[in-house]
N, C-alpha and C positions, 0 to 999 in steps of 0.2 A: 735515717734508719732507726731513729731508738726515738722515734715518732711514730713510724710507720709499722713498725714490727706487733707495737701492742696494741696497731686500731687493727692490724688483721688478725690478731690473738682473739679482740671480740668482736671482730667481726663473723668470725670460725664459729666461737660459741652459738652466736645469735644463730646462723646456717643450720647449724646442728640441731639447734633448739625447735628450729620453724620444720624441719623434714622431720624430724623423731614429734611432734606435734599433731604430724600428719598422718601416724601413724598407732591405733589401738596398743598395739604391745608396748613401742615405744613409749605410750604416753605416761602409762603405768609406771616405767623405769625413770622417766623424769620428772613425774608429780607426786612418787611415791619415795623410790627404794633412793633416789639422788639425795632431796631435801634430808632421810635419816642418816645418808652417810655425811652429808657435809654437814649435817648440826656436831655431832659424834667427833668427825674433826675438829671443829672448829673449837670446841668444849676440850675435848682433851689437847691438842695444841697449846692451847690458852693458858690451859692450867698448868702444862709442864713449862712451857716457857717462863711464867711466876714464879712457879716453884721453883727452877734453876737461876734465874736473877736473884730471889729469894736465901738462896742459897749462896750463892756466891759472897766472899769474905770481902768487906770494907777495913783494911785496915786502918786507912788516914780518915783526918775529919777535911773534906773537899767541898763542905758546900761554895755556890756560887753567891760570893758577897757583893753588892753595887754600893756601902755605903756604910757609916761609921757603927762599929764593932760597941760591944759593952767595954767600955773602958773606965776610965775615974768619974765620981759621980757627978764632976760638973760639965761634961760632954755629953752631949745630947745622942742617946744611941738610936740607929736607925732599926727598930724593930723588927720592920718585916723584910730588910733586906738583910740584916746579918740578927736574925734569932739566936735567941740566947735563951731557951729554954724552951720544952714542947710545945706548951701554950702559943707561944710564938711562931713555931714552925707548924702549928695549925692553921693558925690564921693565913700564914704563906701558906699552903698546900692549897685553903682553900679558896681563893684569889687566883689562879695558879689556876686549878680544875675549872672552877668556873667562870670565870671571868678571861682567864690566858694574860696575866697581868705581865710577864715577862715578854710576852708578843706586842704587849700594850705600849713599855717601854723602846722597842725595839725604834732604830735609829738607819737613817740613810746615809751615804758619801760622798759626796762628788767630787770633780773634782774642776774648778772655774780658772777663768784668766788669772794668770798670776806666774807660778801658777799655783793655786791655794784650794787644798783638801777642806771643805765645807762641811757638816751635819746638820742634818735636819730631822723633822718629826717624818715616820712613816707610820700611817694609821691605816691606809688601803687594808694589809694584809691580816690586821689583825681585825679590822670589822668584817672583809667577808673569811675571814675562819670563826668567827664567831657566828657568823650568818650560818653559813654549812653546817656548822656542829650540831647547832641547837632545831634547824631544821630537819636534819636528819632526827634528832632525839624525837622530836614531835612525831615524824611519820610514823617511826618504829611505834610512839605510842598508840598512834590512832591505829597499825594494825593489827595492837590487839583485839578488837573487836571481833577480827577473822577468828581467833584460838580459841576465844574464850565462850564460858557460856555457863552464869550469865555474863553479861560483859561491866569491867570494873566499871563504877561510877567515876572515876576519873576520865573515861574516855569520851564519852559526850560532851563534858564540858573543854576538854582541848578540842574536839571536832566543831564546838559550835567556835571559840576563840581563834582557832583559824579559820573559819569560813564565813564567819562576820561581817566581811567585805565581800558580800556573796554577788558573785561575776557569772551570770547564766545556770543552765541547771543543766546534769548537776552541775554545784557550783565549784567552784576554782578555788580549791585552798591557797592560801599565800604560800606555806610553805616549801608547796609545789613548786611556785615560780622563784622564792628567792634559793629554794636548793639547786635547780639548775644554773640559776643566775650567776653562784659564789663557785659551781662548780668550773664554770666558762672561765670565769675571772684566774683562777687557781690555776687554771689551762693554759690561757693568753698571757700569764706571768712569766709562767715557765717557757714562751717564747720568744717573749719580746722585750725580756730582761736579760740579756748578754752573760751577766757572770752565773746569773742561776740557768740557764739553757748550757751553761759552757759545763756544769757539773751534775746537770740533768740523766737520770740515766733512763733505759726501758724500766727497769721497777718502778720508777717514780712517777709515768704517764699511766702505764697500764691500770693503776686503781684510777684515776680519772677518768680514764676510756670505760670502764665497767661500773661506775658508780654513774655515772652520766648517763650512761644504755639502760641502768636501773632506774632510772627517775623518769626518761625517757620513757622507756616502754609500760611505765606505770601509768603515764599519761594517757597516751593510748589507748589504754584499757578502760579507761573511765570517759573520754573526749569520744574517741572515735571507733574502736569495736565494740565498745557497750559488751564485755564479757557479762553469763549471766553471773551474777556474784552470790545465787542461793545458792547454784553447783560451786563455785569456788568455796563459800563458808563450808559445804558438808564436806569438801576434801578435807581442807586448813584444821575445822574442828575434828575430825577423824582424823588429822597426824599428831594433834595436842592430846587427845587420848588415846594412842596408839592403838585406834580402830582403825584403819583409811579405808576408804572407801573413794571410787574414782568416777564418776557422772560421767555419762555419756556429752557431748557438744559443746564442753569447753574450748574455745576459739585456741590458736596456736598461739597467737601472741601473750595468753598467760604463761604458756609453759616456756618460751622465748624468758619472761620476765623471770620465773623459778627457778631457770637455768642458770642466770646471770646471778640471782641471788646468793645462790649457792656454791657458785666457783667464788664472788667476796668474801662467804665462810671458810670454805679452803684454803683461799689465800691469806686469809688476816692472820692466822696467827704464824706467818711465816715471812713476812711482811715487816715496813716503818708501821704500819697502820697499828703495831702492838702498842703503841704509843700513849693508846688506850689503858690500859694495864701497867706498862712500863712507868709512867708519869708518877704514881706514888713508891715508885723503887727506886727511883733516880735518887741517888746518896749528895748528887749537886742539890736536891730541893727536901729529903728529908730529913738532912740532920743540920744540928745546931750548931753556931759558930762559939764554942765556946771553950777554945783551945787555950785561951788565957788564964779561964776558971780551972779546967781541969788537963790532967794529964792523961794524956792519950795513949798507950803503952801498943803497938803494935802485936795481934797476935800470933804473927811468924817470926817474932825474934825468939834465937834459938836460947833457953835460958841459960845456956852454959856459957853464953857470952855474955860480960857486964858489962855495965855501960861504961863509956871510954870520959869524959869528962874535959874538957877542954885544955883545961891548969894542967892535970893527967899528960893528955897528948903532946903542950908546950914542954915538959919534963921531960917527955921520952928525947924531945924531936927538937928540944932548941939549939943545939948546935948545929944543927943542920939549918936549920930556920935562919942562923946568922949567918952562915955562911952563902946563904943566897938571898940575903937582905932582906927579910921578910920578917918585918915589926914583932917583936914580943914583948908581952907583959911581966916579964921580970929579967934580970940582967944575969 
């Protein structure tokens, strides 16, 4: 059921998309008035979700450390896993955003005859999330060509760099095939890996189920109904200048595809998928491990309380501490 629930969630949309496709009034209401409301969510969502992480107090210093801290100068400190100053915690951030270097790290268990708990390298998951990420990054860029006008110089030379390997005409971007391809993998994980299936929920399919239908029926559009794409630019560039205008004989399976697009704006910022955003506010990867250097004064301690001191509490409390055997430092 928490497979099935979110392929008939988009499969609903798709339904919906193909009969409101088929119809003038409709088409308007989903190639127009839908895309400005789900940009509108998606944008304010977004922002107030940062803005409340944003907001929220870190009292403690929690980052996550894999390895030796700044200590005396003749121990070798591990820079980028226990930073010890911003510079530092840059260089992690940025390793981190682009590369997914803690994904990189990540480790397997088994467990063999013996019976003996084993580790190993797991690199699967972290080349195809690296795969999807950057694929996805690439398509968004190349549609801007739709919005824009004129269209940035950066985008011809990503269109020609994926399509380089030109497979038929028109030709077959790569990042077509390896987006679905990292998409599947990401899918078949979450099946046929027992402990991740075992805490798998419907949230966790359902952006797979729609971000797959997205890539999908993007394919489509270019392989096999041949939309015409001078009516598709004059809508796209009439919603970037909020003129729209709506062309007669755009095929349904455009408006199938805008549908889909736009329920992943609704949903993302309500979503894991904030992850996007979230990644430079996580207090485990932005701050510094430098609890040794400084002192960290928590800012909900109330100041009418002093600090209690250990020597202090042994005074109050050592006859009681003797009398349930419990070691003190003075007699």
């Amino acid at each position: 059921m928490r497979v099935l629930y979110p392929f008939i969630a988009v499969l609903a949309l798709i339904v919906v998309a193909f009969l409101g496709g088929k119809v003038t009034g409709l088409q308007y209401l989903l190639g127009v008035v839908l895309p400005y409301l789900a940009f509108g969510v998606f944008i304010v969502g977004f922002a107030n979700r940062v803005i409340y992480w944003a907001k929220s107090p870190v009292p403690f210093r929690i980052p996550t450390t894999c390895g030796q801290g700044k200590s005396l100068p003749w121990i070798k400190q591990d820079r980028l896993d226990c930073p010890n100053n911003k510079l530092e915690v840059t260089g992690r951030m940025i390793l981190e955003v682009l590369l997914f270097r803690s994904l990189f790290r990540n480790t397997k268990a088994e467990i063999h005859d013996g019976p003996k708990l084993v580790y190993g390298s797991s690199k699967s998951l972290w080349l195809f999330a690296l795969m999807f990420h950057y694929s996805f990054l690439v398509i968004v860029l190349r549609h801007l060509r739709l919005f824009t006008e004129p269209i940035p110089f950066f985008v011809p030379l990503v269109e020609f760099a994926d399509g380089m390997m030109q497979i038929g005409a028109p030709r077959l971007y790569m990042t077509d095939a390896i987006f679905l391809l990292a998409i599947a993998f990401l899918f078949a994980r979450r099946l046929t890996l027992r402990h991740i299936r075992y805490i798998s929920l419907p949230a966790d399919y359902f952006p797979l189920f729609l971000i797959f239908a997205i890539g999908l029926t993007g394919i489509l559009m270019r392989f096999v109904y041949r939309v015409d794409i001078a009516a598709v630019k004059q809508l796209t560039a009439g919603l970037a200048s909020f003129s729209p205008v709506l062309p007669e004989g755009i095929h349904s399976i455009f408006f199938i595809h805008v549908t889909l697009v736009c329920a992943l704006m609704v949903y993302f910022p309500f979503s894991k998928l904030m992850h996007m955003g979230g990644v430079f506010l996580s207090p485990t990867r932005n701050m510094s491990n430098n609890s040794r250097a400084i002192r960290h004064i928590n800012p909900w301690n109330d100041p009418a309380i002093k600090p209690h001191s250990y020597a202090a509490y042994e005074d109050e409390f050592r006859d009681f501490m003797k009398d349930a055997d419990i070691p003190v430092d003075k007699e």
